[in-house]
C-alpha positions in Angstrom: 0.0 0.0 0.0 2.8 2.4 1.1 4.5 2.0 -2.2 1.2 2.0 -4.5 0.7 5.6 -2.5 4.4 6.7 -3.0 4.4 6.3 -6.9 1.3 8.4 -6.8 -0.5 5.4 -8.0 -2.8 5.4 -4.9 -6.4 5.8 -4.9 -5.5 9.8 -3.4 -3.6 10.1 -6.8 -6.9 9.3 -9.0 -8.5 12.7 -7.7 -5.5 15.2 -8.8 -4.6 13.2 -12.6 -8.7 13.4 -13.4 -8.7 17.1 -12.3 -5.4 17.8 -14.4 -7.4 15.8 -17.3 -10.5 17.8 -17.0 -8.4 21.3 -17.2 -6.5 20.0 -20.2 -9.5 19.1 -22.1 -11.3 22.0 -21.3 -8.2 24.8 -22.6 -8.6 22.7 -25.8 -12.3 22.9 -25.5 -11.8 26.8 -25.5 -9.1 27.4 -27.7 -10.9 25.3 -30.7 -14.2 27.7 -29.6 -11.9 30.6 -30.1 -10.4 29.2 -33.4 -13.2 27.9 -35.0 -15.0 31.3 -34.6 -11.8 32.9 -36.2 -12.0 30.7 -39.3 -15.4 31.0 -40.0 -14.6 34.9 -39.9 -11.8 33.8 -42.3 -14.7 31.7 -45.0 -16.9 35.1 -45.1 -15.3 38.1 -47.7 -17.3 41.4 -46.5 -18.5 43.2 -49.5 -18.8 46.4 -47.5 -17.3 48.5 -45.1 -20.4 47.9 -42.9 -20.3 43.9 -43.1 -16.3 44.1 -41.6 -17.5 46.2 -38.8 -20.3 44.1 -37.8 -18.2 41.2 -38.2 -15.5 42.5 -35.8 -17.7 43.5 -33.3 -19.6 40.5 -33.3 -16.9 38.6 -33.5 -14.7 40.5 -30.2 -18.3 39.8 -28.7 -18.2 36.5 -28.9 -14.2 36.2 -28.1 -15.0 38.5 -24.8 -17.6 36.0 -23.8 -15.7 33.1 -24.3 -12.5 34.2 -22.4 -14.2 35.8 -19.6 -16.4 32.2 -18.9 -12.4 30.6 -18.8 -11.5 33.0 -16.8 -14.3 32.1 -14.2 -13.8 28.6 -14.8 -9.7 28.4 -14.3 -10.3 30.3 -11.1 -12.9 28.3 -9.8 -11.1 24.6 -10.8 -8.0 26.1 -9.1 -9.6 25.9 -5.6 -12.5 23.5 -6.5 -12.0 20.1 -5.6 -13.0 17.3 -8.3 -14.5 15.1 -6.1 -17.2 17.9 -5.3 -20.7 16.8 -5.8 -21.8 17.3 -9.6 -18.4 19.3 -10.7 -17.8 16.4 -13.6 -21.4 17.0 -14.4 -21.1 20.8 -14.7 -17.7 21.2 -16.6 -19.3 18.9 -19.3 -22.2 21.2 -19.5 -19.8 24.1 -19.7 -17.7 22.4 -22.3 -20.8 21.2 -24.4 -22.0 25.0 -24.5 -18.8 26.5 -24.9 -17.9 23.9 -27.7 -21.9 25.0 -29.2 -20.9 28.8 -29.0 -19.0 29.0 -32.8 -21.4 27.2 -34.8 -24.5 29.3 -33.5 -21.8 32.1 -34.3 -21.2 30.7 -37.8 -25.3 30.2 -38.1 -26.0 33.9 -36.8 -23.5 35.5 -39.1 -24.5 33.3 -42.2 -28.4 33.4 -41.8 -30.0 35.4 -45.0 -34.0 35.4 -43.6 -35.3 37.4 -40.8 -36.4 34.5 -39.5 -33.8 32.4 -39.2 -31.7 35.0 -37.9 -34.5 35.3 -35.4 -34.4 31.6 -34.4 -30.6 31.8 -34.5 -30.1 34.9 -32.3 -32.7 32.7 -29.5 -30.6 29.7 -29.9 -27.1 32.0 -29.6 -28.9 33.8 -26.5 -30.2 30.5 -24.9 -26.2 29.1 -25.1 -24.6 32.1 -23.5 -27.0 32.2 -20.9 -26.3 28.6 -19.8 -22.3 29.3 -20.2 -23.0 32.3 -17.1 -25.4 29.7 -15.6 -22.7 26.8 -15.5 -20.1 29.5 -14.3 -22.2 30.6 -11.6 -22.8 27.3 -10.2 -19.3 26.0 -10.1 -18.7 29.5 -8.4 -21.6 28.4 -6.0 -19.7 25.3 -5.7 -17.0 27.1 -4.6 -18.7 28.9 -1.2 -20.4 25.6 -0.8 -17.4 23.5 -0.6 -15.8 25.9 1.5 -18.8 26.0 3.9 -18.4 22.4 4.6 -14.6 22.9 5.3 -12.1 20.4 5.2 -11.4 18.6 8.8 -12.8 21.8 10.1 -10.6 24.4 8.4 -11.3 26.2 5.9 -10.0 25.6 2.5 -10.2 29.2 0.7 -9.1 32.7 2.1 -12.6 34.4 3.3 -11.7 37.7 0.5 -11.6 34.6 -2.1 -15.0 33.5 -1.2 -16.2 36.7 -0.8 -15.4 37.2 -4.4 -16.8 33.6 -5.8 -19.6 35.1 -4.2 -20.3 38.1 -5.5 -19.8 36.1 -9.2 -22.0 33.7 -8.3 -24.8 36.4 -8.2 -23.1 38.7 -10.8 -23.3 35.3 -13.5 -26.8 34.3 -12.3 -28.1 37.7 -13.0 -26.2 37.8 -16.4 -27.5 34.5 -17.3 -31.2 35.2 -16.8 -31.1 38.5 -18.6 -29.2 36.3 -21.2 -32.4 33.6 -21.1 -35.0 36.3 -20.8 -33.2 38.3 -24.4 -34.4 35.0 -25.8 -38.6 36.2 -25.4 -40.1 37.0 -29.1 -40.6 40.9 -27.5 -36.8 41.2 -28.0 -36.9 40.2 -31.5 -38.0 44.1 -32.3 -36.4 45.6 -34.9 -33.6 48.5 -34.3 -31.7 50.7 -36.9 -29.2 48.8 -35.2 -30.3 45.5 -35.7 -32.9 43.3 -33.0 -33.2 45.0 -29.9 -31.9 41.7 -28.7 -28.2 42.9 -29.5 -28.8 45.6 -27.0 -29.5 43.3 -23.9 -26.6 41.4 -24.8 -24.2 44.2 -25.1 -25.4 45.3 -22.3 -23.6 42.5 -20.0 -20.2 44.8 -21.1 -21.8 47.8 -19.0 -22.6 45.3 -16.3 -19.4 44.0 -15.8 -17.5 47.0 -16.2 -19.4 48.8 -14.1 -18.9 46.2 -11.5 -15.5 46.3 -11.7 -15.3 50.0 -11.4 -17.3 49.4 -8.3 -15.0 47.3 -6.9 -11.9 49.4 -7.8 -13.0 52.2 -5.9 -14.0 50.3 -3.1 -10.7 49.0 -2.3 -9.3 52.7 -2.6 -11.7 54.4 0.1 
């Protein structure tokens, strides 16, 4: 036994290699979301000044959304143990929606009828909202593991679960307004495109507000 444990063969060893996995398949997982998104960028020619900047912007969209969830995610599996109820289940979720997030891209950008590019812009709306959703809950995961403790210590400094907190509700709230852009009232028409594309973009004001909050709240 002492020698299966000392070549980190042990059964103690089986928890830190599948977490290690999990990580590495999940960079991949992102990286191909942000490559694939690229490329079909690559496939469409603009034949106007206008179709590169909507491209662009929907494009950096899409890119900000997809490195701010891995951003939630690293921190959260950095402190999150893998043997925490439902984690496996919830970074497969996150990957499978992540992983979705290019091809609705690829569908919203290519659609040529208002309604597909309705149905498409429900279906792209639907996915982010359960990327925020799955980020939230591995941050709830998080406070709830640390709750519990470990022997009776605490595992995570209390400013570090302060902060899983506050993203926990920050990414809940994100998520439903996310879901509820998805209602057929959002599909108005704006010189600007479906007054959809203003909810989402609105998550930018959100979160930089937030951290503007927060910046000035550790100065005073």
């Amino acid at each position: 036994m002492a020698g299966a444990d000392s070549d980190g063969s042990g059964p103690d060893a089986a928890s830190p290699r599948i977490k290690v996995r999990i990580e590495s398949l999940s960079d991949l997982v992102f990286g191909l979301a942000l490559s694939i998104g690229s490329l079909f960028l690559v496939s469409r020619v603009p034949q106007t000044s206008q179709d590169l900047e909507v491209n662009v912007l929907l494009f950096g969209f899409g890119f900000l959304i997809v490195v701010l969830t891995w951003l939630g995610y690293t921190r959260a599996m950095a402190v999150l143990p893998v043997e925490a109820p439902f984690a496996l289940f919830t970074n497969l979720v996150l990957l499978f929606v992540v992983a979705l997030e290019p091809y609705l891209f690829y569908v919203l950008e290519s659609v040529k009828t208002l309604d597909l590019l309705d149905s498409a812009s429900v279906a792209y709306a639907l996915d982010l909202g359960g990327m925020f959703f799955m980020q939230g809950t591995l941050a709830y995961m998080v406070v709830k593991q640390d709750r519990a403790g470990s022997a009776g210590r605490r595992r995570v400094h209390p400013d570090v679960v302060a902060r899983f907190r506050r993203r926990m509700r920050l990414d809940a709230v994100v998520g439903v307004v996310f879901v509820v852009s998805a209602l057929p009232i959002f599909s108005i028409s704006s010189p600007m495109g479906s007054l959809r594309f203003y909810i989402w973009g609105s998550y930018f004001v959100v979160e930089l507000g937030v951290s503007a909050i927060r910046r000035l709240a550790k100065r005073v």
